[in-house]
N, C-alpha and C positions, 0 to 999 in steps of 0.2 A: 677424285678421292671422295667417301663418303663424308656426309655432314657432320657425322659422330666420329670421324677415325681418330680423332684428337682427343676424344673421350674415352677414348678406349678402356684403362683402367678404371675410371668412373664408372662405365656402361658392367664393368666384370662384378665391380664388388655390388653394385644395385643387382645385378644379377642373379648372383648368388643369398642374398637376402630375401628375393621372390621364391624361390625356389624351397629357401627354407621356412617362411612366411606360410607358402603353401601346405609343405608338408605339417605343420602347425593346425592348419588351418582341417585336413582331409583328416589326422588324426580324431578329430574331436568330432567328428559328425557319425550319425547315428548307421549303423550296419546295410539296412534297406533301400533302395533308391526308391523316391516316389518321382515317374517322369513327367505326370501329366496330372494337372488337378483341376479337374475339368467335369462337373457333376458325380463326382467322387470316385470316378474311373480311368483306369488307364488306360492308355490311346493305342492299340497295335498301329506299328510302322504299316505304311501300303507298296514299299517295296521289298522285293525279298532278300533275305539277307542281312539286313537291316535289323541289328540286335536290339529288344523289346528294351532293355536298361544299357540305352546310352551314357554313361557317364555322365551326372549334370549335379553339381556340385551346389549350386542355389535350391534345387529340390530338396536334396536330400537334406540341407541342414535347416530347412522349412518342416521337415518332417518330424522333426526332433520337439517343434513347439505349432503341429498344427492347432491342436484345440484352443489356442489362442489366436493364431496368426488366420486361421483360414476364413476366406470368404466365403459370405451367404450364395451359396451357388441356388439360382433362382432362374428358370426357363422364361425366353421373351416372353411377353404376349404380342399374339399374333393381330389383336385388336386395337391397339394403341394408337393411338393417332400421331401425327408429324409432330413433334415437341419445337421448343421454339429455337431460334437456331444462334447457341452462344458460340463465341469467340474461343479455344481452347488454346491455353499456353502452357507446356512443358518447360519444368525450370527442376535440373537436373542436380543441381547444389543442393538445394533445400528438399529434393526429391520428393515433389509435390507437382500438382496443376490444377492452375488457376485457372475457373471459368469465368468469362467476361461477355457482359452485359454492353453491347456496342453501343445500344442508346443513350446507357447513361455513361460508360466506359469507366464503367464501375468494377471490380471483382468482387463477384454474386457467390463467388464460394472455393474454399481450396480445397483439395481433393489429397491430403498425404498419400506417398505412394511406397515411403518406405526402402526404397532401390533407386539409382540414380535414371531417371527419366531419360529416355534418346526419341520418343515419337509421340504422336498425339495424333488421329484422324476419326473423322464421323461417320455417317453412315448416309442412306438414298434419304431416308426417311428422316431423320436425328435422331428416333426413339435412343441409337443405343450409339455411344463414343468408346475408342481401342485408346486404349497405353498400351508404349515399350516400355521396357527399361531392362537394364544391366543390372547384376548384381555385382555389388564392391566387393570384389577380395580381394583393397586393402593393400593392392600392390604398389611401391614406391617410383611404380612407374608412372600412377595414375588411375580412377577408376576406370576407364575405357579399355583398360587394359584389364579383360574379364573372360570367362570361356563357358557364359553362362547369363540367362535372362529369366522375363517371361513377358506375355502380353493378355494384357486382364480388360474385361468389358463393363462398362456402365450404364447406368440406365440414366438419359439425358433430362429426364426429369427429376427425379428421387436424389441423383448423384448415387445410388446405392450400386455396391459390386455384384456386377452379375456372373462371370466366372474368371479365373483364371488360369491358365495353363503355363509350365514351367520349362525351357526350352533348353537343350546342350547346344550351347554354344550362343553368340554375342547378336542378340535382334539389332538391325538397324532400321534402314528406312524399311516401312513399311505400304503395300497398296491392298485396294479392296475392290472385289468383284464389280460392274456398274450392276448385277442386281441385288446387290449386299449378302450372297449366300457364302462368299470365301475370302479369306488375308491371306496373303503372302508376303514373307517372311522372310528375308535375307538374312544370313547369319555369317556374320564375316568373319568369325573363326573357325568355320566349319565347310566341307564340301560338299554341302546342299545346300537348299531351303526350304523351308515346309511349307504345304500350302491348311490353313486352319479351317477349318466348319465356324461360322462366323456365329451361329446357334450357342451351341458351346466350347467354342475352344478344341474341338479334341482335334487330332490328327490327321487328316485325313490324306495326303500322299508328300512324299519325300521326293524333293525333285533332285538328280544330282548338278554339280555347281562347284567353283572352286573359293578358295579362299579369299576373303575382300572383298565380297559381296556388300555395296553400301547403299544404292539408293536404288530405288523403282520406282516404273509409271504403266500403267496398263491401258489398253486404247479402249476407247468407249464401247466399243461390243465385246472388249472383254477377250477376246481370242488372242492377243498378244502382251506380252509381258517383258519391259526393256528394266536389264537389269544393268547398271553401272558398278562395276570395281575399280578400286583402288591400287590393288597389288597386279593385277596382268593389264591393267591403262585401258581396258575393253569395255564393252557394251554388250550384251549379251540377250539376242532376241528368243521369247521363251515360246511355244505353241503351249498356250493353257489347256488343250483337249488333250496333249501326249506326255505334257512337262517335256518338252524334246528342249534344245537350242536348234532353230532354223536360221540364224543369220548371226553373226558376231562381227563388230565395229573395231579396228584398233584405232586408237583414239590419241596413242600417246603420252597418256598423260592421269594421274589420277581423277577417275570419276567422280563430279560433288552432286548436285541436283540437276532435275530433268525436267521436261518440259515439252508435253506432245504437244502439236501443232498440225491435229488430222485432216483440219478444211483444207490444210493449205500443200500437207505432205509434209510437215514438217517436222524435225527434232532440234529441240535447244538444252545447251548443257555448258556446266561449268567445270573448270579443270581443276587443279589445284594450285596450279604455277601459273595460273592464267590471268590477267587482269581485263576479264572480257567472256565470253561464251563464244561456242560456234554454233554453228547449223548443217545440219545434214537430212538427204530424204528420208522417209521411213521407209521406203519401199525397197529401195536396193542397200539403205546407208552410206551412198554416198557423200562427199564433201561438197559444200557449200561457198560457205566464207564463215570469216572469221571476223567477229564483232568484238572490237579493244574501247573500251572505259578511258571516260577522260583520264589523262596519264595520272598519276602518281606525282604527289610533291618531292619526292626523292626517292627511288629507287630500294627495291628491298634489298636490306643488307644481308651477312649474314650473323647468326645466331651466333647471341651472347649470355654469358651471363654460369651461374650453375646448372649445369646438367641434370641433374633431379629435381629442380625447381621446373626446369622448363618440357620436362618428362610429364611431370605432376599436372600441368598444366592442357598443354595440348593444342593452344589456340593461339591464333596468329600468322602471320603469315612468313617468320624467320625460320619455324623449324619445323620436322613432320609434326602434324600432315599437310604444311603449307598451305593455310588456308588464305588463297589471296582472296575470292570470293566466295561467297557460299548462302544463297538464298537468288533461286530464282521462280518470277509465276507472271502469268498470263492470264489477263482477264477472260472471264466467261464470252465475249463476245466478240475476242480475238484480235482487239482494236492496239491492247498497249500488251506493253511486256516491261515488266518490274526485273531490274538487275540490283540486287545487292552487292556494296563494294566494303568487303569484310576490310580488307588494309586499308580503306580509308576512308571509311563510318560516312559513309552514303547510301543513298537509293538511286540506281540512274534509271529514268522513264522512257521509255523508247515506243515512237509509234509504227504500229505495223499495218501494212506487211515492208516497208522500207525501210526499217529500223533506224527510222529519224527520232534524231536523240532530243524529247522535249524539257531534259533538263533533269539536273541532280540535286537530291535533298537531303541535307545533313541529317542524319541521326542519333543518336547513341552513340556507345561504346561496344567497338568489335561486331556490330549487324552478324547473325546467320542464318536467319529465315524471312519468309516474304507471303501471305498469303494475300489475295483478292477477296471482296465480298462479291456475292452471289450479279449485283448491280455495276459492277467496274466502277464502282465510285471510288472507294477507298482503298489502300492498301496497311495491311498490319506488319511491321519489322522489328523483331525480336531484338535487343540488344542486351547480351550477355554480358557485359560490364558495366552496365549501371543500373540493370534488373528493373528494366520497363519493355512496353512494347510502343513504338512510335505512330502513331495514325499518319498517313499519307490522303490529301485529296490528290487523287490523280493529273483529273482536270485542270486543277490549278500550279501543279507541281511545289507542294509544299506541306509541312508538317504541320498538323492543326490540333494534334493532340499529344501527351504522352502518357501512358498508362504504367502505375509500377505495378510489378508483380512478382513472382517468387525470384531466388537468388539463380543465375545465370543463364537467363528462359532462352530456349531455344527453338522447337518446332512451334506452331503457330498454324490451326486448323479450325475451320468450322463446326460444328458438329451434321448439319444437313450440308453435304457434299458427295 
């Protein structure tokens, strides 16, 4: 039986309030779609076929108030030098990100974003940092529940916007070229993903892709692209020279974060139901083993409570999208591997390549992301419930800091990566 079939009528009449929320929402916006806002042009699709005004519902009602809303769209320089390389936190409640200052694990500056934040990532150099985000509409289901974004560029020194682009349909994870010329773009309500000109934003080819597209990782020269979904339990290997799929994984299970592992041939990923990661090769996708997290104090129950309370919500590990885990990373020198245990506000430390477990550190509330610094000393863990970020010395296995930051942070990236 599905999780919801006992909500049934709850699930009908929220239903029919989105729907007529929407129709509210589509009457009031302004006649023209604007698809792309990206040095004040719009983006032609690179496949054919491919209608120039996708329906994209956050444009168009941006369009209605750009001469207030719009960003200083302003071309990199190409002279800039490496800026220094801060800490970024997406915190999607207060839709804002916070840059942090690791030295003094300070926040040196917040960044409004206006739209509910879902990603944060830097760039080879740091000169220039990406945001995601969603746009709210507003639905009773939850904001995540959207069919519409955008991903906008900063300048890591100034904090000033350098451009933005407005997408159909729902940005998630996002990755970037290793020579910082392209983003690609998962859009989990949509049957593509775009891939961006990392310059300005504009469009430059539409790969096709299905629905539930949620996280990516791209291998260090760049020629492959692993895409995890949610809705078909797959992994999806991209050829970035063709946008082809040359390899697909069924996995099972819904896809959370990823984790190449090229010295060694390796892939790491988390599920949703999972209380653990597995491993599989890159090369054919094969299975591996499967890595289980010290057990659970008591077993996940099932979901209680209101149905639109816990719609509204989204997190946790009682109801979709089941998040038992969700934050995994791998030091730059290949030595540990950080598992976040979202059901039960940990970090476990595992050293590789025999993924002996050197031991687990309390966090927060609700953990969902995990980055390393450049050095494997530290690791940074988001914690959406009590809106900090927790410092990890690795080596020691334990928490030596905690950092507050905006209201329910969740990606967690450097800006020079």
């Amino acid at each position: 039986m599905h999780p919801f079939a006992k909500d049934r009528e709850d699930f009908d009449q929220l239903g029919a309030r989105t729907v007529e929320m929407r129709g509210e929402f589509l009457r009031g916006l302004p006649a023209q779609p604007v698809d792309c806002v990206a040095r004040g042009r719009p983006t032609e699709p690179a496949i054919e076929g491919v209608p120039m005004h996708l329906e994209n519902i956050a444009a168009r009602a941006r369009g209605a108030a750009a001469a207030g809303l719009a960003f200083a769209l302003v071309a990199l320089s190409a002279s800039a030098g490496e800026g220094p390389n801060w800490l970024l936190v997406e915190s999607p409640h207060s839709q804002d990100v916070q840059v942090v200052d690791v030295k003094t694990r300070q926040v040196v500056r917040n960044i409004p974003i206006g739209e509910h934040t879902d990603d944060v990532m830097g760039s080879p150099d740091g000169r220039v940092f990406y945001v995601g985000a969603q746009d709210d509409m507003r639905s009773p289901f939850g904001y995540q529940n959207n069919e519409s974004g955008k991903v906008m560029a900063f300048d890591s020194r100034t904090f000033e916007p350098l451009w933005s682009v407005a997408l159909d349909g729902s940005p998630n994870h996002m990755s970037r070229s290793p020579d910082g010329k392209r983003i690609y773009v998962p859009l989990y309500t949509r049957q593509w993903l775009v891939v961006l000109n990392a310059e300005d934003g504009s469009i430059e080819r539409w790969w096709p892709a299905t629905i539930g597209n949620h996280a990516t990782e791209i291998t260090a020269d760049g020629a492959r692209l692993y895409v995890g979904n949610m809705v078909t339990d797959a992994i999806y290997v991209y050829d970035t020279a063709t946008g082809k799929v040359v390899m697909s994984m069924d996995v099972g299970e819904s896809v959370r974060p990823i984790v190449l592992d090229e010295p060694r041939g390796l892939l790491y990923y988390q599920l949703s139901r999972l209380h653990g990661f597995e491993v599989r090769r890159l090369d054919d996708g094969s299975f591996v083993k499967r890595v289980e997290l010290p057990a659970l104090d008591k077993p996940v129950g099932p979901a209680d409570g209101d149905l639109a309370a816990r719609l509204a919500n989204l997190e946790g590990a009682e109801a979709w999208p089941y998040t038992y885990n969700h934050g995994l990373a791998m030091t730059r020198d290949g030595r540990h591997l950080v598992a976040v245990a979202t059901a039960a506000n940990y970090a476990a430390i595992y050293a590789l390549p025999d993924f002996t477990l050197k031991g687990i550190v309390p966090v927060g509330g609700s953990p969902n992301w995990v980055t390393c610094d450049p050095e494997g000393k530290f690791a940074y863990v988001s914690n959406p419930k009590d809106d900090s970020v927790s410092v990890i010395d690795i080596a020691a296995v334990r928490e030596v800091a905690r950092i507050p930051v905006g209201k329910g942070p969740k990606r967690v990236a450097f800006s020079v990566e």
